[in-house]
Every structure is written in C-alpha cells, then in structure tokens.
PDB file of N, CA, C and O in Angstrom, chain B, residues numbered from 101:
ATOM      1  N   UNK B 101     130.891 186.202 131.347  1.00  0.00           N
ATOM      2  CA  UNK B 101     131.595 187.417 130.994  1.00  0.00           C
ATOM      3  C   UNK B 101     130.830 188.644 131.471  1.00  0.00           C
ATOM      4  O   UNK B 101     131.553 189.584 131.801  1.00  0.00           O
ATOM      5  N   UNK B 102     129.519 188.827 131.574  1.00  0.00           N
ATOM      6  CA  UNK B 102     128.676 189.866 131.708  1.00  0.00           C
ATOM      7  C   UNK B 102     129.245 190.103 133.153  1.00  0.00           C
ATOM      8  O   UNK B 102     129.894 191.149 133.140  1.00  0.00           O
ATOM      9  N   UNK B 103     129.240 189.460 134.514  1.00  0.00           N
ATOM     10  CA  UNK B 103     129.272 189.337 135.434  1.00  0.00           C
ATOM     11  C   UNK B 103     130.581 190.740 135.966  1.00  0.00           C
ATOM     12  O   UNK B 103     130.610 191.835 136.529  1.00  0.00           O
ATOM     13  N   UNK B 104     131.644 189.572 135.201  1.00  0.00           N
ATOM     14  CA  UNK B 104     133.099 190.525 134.710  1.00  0.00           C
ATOM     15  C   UNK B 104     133.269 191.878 134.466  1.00  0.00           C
ATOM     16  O   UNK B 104     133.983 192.611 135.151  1.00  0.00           O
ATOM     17  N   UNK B 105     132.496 192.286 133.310  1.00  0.00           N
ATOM     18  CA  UNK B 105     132.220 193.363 132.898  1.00  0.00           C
ATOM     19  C   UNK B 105     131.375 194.403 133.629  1.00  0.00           C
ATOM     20  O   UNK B 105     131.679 195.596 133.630  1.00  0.00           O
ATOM     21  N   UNK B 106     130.414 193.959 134.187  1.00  0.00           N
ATOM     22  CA  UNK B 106     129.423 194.631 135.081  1.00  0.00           C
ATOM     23  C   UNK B 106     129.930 195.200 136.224  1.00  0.00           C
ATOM     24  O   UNK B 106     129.372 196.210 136.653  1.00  0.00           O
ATOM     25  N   UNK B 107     131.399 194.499 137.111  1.00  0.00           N
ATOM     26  CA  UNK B 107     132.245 194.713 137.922  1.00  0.00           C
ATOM     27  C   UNK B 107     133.017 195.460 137.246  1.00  0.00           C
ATOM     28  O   UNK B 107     132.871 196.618 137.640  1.00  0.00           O
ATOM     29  N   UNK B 108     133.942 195.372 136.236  1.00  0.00           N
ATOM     30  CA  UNK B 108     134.694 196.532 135.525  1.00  0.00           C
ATOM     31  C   UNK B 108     134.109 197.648 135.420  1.00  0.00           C
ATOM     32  O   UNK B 108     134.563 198.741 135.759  1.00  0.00           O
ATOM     33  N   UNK B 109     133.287 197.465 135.041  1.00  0.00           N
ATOM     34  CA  UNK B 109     132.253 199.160 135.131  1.00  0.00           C
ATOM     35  C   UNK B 109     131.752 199.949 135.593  1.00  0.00           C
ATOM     36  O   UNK B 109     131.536 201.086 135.172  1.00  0.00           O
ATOM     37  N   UNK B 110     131.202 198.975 137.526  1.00  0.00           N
ATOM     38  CA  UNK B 110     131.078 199.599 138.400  1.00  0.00           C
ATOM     39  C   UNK B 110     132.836 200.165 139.254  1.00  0.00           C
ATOM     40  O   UNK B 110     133.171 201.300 139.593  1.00  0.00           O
ATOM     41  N   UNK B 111     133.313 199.362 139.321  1.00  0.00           N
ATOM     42  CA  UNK B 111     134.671 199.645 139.845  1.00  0.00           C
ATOM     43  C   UNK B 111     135.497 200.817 138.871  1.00  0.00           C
ATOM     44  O   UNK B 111     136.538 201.191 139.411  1.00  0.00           O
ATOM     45  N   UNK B 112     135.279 201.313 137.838  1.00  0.00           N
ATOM     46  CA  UNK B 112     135.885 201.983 136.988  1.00  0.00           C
ATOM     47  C   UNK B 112     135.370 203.643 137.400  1.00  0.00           C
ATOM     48  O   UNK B 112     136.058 204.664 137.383  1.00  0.00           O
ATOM     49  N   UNK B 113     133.988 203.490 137.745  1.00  0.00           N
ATOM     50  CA  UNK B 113     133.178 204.589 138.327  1.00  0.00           C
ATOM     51  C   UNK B 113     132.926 204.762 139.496  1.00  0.00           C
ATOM     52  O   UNK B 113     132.025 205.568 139.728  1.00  0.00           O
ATOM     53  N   UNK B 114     133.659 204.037 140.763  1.00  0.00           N
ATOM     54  CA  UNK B 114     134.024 204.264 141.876  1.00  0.00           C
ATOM     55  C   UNK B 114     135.040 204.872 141.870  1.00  0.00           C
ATOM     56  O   UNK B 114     135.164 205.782 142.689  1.00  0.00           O
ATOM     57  N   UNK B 115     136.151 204.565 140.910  1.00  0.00           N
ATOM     58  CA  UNK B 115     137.609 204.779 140.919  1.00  0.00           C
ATOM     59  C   UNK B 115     137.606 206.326 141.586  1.00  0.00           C
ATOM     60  O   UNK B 115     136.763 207.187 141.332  1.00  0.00           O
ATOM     61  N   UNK B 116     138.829 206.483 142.562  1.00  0.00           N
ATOM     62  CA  UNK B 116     139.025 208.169 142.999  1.00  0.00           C
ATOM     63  C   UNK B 116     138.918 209.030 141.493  1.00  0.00           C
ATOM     64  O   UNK B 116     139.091 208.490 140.400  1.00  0.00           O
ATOM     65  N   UNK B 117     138.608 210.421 141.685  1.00  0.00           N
ATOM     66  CA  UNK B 117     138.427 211.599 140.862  1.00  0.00           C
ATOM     67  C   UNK B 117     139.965 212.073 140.558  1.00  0.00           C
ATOM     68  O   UNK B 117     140.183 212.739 139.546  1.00  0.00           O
ATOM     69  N   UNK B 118     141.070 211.704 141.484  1.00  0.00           N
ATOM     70  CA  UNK B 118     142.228 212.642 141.137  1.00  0.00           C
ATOM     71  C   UNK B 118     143.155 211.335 140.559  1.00  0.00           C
ATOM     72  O   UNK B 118     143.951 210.692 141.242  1.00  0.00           O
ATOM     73  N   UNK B 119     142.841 211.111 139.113  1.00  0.00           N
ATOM     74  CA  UNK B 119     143.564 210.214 138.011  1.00  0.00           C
ATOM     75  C   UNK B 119     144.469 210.916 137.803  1.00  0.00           C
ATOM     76  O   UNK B 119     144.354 212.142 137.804  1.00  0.00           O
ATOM     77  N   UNK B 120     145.799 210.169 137.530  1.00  0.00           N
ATOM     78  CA  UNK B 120     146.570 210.263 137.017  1.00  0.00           C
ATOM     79  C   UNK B 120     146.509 210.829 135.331  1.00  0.00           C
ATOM     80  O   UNK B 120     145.715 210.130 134.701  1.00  0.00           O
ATOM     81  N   UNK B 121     147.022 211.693 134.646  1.00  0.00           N
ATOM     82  CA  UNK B 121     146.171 211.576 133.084  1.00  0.00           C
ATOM     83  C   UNK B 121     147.030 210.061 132.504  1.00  0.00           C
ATOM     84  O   UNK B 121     148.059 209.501 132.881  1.00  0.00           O
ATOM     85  N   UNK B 122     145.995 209.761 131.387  1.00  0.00           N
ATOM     86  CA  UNK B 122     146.482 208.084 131.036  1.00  0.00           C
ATOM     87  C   UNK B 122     147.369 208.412 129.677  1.00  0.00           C
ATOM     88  O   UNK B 122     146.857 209.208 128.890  1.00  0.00           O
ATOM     89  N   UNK B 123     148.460 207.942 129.398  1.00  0.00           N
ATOM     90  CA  UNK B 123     149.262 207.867 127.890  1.00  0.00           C
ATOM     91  C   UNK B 123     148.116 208.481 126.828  1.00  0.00           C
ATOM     92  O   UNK B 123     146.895 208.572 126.961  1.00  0.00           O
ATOM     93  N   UNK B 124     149.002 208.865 125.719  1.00  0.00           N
ATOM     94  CA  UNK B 124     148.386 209.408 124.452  1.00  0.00           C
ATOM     95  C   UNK B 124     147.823 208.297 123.500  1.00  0.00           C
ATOM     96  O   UNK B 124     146.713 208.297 122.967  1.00  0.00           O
ATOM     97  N   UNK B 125     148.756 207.401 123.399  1.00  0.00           N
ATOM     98  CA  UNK B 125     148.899 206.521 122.305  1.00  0.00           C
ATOM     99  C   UNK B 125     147.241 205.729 122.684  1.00  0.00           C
ATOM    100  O   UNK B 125     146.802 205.595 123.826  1.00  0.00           O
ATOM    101  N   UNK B 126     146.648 205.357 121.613  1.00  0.00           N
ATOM    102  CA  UNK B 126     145.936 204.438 122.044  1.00  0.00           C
ATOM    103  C   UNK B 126     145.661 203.300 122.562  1.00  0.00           C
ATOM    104  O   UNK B 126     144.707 203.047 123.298  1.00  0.00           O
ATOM    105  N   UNK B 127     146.922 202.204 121.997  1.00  0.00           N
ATOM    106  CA  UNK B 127     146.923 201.076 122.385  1.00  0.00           C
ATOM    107  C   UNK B 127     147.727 201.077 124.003  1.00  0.00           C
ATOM    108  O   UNK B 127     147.471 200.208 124.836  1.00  0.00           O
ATOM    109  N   UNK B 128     148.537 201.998 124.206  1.00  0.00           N
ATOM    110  CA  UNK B 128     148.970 202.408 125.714  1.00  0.00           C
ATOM    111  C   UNK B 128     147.809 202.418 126.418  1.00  0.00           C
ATOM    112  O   UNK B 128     147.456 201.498 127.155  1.00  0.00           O
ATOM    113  N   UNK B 129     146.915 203.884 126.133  1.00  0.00           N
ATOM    114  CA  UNK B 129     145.906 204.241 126.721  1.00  0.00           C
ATOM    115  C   UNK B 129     145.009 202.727 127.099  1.00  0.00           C
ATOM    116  O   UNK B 129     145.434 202.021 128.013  1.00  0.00           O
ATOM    117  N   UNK B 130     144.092 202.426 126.530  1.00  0.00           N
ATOM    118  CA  UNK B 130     143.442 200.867 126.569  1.00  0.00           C
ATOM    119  C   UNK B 130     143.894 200.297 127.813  1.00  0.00           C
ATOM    120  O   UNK B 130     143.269 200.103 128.856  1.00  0.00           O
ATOM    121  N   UNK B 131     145.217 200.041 127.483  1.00  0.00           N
ATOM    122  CA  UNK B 131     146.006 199.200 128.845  1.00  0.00           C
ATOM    123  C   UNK B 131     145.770 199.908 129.906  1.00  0.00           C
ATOM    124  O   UNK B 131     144.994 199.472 130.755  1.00  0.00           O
ATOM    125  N   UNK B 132     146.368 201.080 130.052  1.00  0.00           N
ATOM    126  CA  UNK B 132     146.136 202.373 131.300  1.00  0.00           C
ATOM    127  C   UNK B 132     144.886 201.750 131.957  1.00  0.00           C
ATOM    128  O   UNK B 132     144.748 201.240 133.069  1.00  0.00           O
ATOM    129  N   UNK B 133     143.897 201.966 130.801  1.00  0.00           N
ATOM    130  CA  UNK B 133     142.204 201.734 131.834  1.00  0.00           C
ATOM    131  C   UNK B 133     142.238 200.305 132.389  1.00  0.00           C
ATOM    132  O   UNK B 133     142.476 199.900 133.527  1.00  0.00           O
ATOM    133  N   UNK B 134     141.976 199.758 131.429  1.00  0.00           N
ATOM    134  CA  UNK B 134     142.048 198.401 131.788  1.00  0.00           C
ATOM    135  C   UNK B 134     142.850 197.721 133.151  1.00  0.00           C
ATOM    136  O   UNK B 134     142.329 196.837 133.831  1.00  0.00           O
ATOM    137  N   UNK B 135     143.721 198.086 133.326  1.00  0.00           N
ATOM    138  CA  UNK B 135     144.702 197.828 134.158  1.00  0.00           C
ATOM    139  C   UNK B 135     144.148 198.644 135.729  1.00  0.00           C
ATOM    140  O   UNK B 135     144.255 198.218 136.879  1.00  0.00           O
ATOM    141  N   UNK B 136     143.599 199.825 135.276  1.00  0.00           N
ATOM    142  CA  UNK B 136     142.809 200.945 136.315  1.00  0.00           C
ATOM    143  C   UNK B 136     141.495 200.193 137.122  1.00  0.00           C
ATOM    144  O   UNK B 136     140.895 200.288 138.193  1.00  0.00           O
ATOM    145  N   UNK B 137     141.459 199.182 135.558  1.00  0.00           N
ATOM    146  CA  UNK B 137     140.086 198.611 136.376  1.00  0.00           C
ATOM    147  C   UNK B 137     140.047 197.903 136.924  1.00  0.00           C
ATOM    148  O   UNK B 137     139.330 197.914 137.924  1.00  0.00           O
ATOM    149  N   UNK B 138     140.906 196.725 136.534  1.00  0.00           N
ATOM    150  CA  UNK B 138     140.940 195.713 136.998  1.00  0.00           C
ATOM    151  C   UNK B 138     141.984 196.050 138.338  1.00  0.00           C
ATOM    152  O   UNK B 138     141.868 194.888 138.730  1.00  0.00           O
ATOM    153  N   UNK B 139     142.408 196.332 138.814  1.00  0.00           N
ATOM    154  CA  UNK B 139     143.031 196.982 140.289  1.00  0.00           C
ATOM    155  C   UNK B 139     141.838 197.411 140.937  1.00  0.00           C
ATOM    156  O   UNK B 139     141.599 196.838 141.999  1.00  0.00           O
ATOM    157  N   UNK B 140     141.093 198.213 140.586  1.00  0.00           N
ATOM    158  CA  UNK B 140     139.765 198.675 141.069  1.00  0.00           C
ATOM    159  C   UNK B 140     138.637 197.809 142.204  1.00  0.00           C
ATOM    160  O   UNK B 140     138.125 197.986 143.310  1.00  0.00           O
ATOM    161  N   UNK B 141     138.669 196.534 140.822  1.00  0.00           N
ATOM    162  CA  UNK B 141     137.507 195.345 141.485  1.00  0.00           C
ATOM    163  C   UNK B 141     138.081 195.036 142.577  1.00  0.00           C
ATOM    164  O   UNK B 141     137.373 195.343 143.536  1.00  0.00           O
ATOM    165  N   UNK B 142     139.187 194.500 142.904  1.00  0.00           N
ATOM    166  CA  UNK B 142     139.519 194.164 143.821  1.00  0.00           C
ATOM    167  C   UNK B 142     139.682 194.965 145.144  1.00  0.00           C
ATOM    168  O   UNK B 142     139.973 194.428 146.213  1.00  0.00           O
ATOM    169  N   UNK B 143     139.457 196.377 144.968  1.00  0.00           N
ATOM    170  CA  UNK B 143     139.727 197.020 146.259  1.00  0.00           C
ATOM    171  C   UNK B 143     138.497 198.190 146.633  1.00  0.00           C
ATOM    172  O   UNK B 143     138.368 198.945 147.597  1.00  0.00           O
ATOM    173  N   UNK B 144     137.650 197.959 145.372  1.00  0.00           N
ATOM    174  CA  UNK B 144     136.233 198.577 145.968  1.00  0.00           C
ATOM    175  C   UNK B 144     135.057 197.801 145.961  1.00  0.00           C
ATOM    176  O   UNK B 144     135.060 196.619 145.616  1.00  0.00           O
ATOM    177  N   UNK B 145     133.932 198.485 146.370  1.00  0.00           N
ATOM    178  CA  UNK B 145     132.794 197.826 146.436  1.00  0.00           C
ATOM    179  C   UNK B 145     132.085 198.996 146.140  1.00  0.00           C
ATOM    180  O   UNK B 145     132.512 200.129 146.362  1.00  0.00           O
ATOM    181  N   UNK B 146     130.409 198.573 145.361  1.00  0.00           N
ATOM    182  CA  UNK B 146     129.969 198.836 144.558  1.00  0.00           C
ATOM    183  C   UNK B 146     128.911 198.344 144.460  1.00  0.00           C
ATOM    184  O   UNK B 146     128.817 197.118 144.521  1.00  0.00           O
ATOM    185  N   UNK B 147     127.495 199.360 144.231  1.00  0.00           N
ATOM    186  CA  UNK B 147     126.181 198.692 144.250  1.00  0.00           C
ATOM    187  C   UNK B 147     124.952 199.867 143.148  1.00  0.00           C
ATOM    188  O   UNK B 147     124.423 200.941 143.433  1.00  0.00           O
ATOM    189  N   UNK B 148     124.900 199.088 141.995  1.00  0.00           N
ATOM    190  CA  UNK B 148     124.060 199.953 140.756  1.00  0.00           C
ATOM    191  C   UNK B 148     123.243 199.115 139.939  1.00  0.00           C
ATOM    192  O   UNK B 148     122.995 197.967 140.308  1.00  0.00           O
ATOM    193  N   UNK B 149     122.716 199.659 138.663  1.00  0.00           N
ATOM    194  CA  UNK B 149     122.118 199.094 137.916  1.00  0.00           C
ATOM    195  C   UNK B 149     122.543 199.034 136.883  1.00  0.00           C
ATOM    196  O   UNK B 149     122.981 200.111 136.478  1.00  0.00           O
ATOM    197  N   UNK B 150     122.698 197.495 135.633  1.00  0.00           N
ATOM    198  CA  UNK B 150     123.227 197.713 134.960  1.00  0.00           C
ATOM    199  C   UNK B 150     122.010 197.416 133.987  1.00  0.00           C
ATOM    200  O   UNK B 150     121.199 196.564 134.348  1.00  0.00           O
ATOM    201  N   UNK B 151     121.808 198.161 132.599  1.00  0.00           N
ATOM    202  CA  UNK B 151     121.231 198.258 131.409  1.00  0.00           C
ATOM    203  C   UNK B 151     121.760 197.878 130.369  1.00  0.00           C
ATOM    204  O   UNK B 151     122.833 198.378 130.034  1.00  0.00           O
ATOM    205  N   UNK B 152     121.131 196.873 129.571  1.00  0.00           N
ATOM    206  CA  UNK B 152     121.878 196.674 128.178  1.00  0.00           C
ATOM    207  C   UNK B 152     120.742 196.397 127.430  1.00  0.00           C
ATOM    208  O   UNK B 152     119.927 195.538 127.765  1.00  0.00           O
ATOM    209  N   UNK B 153     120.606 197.391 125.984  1.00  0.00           N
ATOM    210  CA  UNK B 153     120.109 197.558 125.223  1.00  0.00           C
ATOM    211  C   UNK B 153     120.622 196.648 123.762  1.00  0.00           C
ATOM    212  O   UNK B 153     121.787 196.967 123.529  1.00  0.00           O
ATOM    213  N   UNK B 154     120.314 196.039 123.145  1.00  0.00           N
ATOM    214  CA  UNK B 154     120.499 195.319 121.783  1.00  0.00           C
ATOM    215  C   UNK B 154     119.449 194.733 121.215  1.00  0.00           C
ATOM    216  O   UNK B 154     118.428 194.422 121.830  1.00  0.00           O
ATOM    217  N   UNK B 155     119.745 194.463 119.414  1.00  0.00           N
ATOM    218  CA  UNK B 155     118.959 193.964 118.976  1.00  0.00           C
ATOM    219  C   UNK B 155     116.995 194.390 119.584  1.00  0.00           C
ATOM    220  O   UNK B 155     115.952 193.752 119.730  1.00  0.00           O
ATOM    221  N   UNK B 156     117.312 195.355 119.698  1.00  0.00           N
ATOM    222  CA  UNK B 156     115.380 195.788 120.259  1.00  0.00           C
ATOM    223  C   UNK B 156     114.481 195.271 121.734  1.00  0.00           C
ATOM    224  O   UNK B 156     113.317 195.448 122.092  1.00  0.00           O
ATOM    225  N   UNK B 157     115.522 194.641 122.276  1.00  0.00           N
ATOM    226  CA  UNK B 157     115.644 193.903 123.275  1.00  0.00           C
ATOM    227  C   UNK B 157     116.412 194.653 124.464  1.00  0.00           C
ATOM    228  O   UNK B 157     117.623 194.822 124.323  1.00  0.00           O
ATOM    229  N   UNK B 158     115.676 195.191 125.826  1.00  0.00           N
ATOM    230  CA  UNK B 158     116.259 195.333 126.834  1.00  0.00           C
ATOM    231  C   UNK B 158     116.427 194.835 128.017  1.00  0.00           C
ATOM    232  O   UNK B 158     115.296 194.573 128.426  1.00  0.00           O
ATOM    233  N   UNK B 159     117.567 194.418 129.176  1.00  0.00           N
ATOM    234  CA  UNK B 159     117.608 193.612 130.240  1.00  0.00           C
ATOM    235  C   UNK B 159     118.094 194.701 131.267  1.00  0.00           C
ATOM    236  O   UNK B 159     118.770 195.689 130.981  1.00  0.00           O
ATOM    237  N   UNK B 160     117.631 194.349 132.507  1.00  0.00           N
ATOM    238  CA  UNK B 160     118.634 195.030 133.572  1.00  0.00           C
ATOM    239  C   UNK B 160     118.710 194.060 134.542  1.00  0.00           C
ATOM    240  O   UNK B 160     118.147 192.966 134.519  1.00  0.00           O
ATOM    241  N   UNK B 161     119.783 194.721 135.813  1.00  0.00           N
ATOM    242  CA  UNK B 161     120.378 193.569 136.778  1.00  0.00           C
ATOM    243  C   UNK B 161     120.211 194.575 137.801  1.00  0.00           C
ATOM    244  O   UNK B 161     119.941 195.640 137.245  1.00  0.00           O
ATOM    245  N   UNK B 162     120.242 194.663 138.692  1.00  0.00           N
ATOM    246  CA  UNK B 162     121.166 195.030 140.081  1.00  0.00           C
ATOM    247  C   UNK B 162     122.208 194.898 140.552  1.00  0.00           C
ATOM    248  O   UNK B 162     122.014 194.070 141.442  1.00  0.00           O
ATOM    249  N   UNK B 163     123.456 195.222 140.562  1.00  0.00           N
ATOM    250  CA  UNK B 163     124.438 194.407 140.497  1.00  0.00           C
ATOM    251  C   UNK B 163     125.091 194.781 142.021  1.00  0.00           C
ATOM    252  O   UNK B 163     124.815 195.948 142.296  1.00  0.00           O
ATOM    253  N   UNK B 164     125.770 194.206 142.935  1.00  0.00           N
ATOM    254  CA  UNK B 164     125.973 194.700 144.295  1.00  0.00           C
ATOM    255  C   UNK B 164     127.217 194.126 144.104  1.00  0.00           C
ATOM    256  O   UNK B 164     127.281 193.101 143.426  1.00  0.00           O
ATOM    257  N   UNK B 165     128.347 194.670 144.645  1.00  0.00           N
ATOM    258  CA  UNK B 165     130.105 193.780 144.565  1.00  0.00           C
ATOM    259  C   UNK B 165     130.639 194.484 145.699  1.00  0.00           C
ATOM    260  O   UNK B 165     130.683 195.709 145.812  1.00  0.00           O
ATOM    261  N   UNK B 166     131.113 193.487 146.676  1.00  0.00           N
ATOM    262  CA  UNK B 166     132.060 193.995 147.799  1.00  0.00           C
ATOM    263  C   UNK B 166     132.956 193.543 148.159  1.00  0.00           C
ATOM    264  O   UNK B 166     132.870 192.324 148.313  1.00  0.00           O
ATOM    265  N   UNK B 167     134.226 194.155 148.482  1.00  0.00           N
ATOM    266  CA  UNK B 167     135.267 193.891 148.910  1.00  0.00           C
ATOM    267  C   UNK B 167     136.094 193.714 150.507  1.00  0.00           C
ATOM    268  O   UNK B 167     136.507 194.654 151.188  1.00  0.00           O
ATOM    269  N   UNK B 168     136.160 192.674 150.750  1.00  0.00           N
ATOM    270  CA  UNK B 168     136.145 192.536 152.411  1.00  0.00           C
ATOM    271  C   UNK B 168     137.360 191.492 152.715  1.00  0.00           C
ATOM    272  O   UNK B 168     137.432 190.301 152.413  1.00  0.00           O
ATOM    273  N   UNK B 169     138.262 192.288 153.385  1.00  0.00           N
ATOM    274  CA  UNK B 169     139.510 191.798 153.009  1.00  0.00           C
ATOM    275  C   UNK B 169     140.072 190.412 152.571  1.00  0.00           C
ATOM    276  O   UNK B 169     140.264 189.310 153.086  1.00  0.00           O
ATOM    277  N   UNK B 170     140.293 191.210 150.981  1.00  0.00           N
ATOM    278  CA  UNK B 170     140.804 190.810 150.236  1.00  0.00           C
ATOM    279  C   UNK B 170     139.835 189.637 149.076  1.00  0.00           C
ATOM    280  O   UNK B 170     140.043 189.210 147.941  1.00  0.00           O
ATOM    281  N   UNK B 171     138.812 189.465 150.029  1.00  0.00           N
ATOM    282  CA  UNK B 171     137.531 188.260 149.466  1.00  0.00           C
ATOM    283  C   UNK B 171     137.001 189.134 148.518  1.00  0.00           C
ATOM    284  O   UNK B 171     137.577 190.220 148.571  1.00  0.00           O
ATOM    285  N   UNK B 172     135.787 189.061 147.343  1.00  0.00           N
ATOM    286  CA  UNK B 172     135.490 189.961 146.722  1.00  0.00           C
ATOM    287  C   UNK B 172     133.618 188.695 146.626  1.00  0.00           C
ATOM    288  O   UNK B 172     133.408 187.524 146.311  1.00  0.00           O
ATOM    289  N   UNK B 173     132.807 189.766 147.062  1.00  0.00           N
ATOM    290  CA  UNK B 173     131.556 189.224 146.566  1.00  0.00           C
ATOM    291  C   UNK B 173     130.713 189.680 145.852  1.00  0.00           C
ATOM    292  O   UNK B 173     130.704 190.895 145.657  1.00  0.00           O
ATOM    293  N   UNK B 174     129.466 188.591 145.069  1.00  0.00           N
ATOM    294  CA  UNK B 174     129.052 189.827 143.935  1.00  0.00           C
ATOM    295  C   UNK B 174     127.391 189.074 143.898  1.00  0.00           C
ATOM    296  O   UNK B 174     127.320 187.893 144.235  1.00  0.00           O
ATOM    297  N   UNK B 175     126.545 189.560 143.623  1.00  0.00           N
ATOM    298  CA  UNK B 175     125.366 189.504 143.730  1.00  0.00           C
ATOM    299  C   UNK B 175     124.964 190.470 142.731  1.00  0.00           C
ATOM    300  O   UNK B 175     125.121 191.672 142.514  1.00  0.00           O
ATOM    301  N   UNK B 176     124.112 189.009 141.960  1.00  0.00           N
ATOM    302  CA  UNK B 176     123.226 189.775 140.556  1.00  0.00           C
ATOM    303  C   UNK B 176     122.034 189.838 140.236  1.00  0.00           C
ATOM    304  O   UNK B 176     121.859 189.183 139.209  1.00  0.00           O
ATOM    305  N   UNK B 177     120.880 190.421 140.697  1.00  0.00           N
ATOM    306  CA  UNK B 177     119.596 190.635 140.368  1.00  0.00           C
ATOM    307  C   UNK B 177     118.938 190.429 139.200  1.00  0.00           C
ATOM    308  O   UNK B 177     118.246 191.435 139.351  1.00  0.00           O
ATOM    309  N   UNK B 178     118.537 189.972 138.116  1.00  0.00           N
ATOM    310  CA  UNK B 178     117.680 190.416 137.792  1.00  0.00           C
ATOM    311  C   UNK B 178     116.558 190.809 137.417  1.00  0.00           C
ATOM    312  O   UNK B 178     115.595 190.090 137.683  1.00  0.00           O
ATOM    313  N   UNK B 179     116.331 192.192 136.614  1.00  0.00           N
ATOM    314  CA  UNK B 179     114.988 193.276 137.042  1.00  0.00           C
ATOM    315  C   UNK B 179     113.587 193.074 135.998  1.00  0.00           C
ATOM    316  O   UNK B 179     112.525 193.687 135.892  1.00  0.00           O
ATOM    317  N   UNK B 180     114.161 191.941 135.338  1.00  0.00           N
ATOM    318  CA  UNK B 180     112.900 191.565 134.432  1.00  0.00           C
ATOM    319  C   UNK B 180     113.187 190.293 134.399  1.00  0.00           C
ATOM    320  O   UNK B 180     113.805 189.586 135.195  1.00  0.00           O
ATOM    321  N   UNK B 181     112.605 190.037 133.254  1.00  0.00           N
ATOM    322  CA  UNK B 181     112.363 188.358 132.601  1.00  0.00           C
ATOM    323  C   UNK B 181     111.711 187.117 133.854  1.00  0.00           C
ATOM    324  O   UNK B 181     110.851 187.039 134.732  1.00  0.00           O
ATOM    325  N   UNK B 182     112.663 186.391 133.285  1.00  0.00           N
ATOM    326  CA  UNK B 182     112.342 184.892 134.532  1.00  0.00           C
ATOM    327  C   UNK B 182     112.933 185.313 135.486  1.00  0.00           C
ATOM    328  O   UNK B 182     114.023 185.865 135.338  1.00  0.00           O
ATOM    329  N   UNK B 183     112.381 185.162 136.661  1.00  0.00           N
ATOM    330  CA  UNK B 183     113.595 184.750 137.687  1.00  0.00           C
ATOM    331  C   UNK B 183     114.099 183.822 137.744  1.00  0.00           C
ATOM    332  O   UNK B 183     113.681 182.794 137.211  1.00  0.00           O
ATOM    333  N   UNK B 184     115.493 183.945 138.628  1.00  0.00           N
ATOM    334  CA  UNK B 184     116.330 182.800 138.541  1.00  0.00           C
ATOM    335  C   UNK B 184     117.194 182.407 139.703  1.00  0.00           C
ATOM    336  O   UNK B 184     117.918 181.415 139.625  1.00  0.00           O
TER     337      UNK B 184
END
C-alpha cells in the first residue's frame, strides 16, 4: 500500500496549477481528489522524498515513478535502516 500512496502523492503534486475548483460537499469532494489522482499516476512522472513520521519512529524513501507510454515504473529507495 505505501508504494500506492507514495505515487498518489507524488502525482497529486505534479498535477497542473489551473484545477478545476472541486464540489463543496465532502464526500463529493474526496472523490474529486481521489479520482484527480489516480488519473495523475498514470500520466505523470515523478521523482521526491517521501517521510513518515509515527509512533517516535522515522523512515524515508526516494521514490522515482515514470510514465512511458502508457507503462508506468516505480523505484523505491530506502534512506535508512537495512538495505534491501
């Protein structure tokens, strides 16, 4: 799931600047993004760091995702612990 998400997030913050505005309602809204994003992965590419903080415990990745017609590849670093 992390993998998933890490792509939703970079692709969400590639997305173009001139959005559409998304529905009011909330449970509309949700869908709006979601739907924003997942259209996204598939047609950008994308290369950052991702951070996750919990429980007192921190990890990071590198995360690299590209899109080359129509194939989508993804490569995950990461920036501590074991390697793997």
């Amino acid at each position: 799931m992390l993998p998933w998400l890490v792509a939703a997030a970079g692709a969400f913050l590639c997305a173009p600047a001139a959005w559409a505005q998304p529905p009011a309602e909330p449970v509309a809204e949700a869908r709006y993004w979601l739907t924003r994003i997942h259209e996204a992965i598939g047609q950008r590419s994308f290369l950052g760091t991702f951070v996750v903080s919990a429980g007192g415990s921190m990890a990071s990745a590198r995360i690299a995702h590209y899109c080359d017609n129509g194939q989508q590849y993804e490569r995950i670093e990461a920036l501590d612990g074991r390697r793997r």
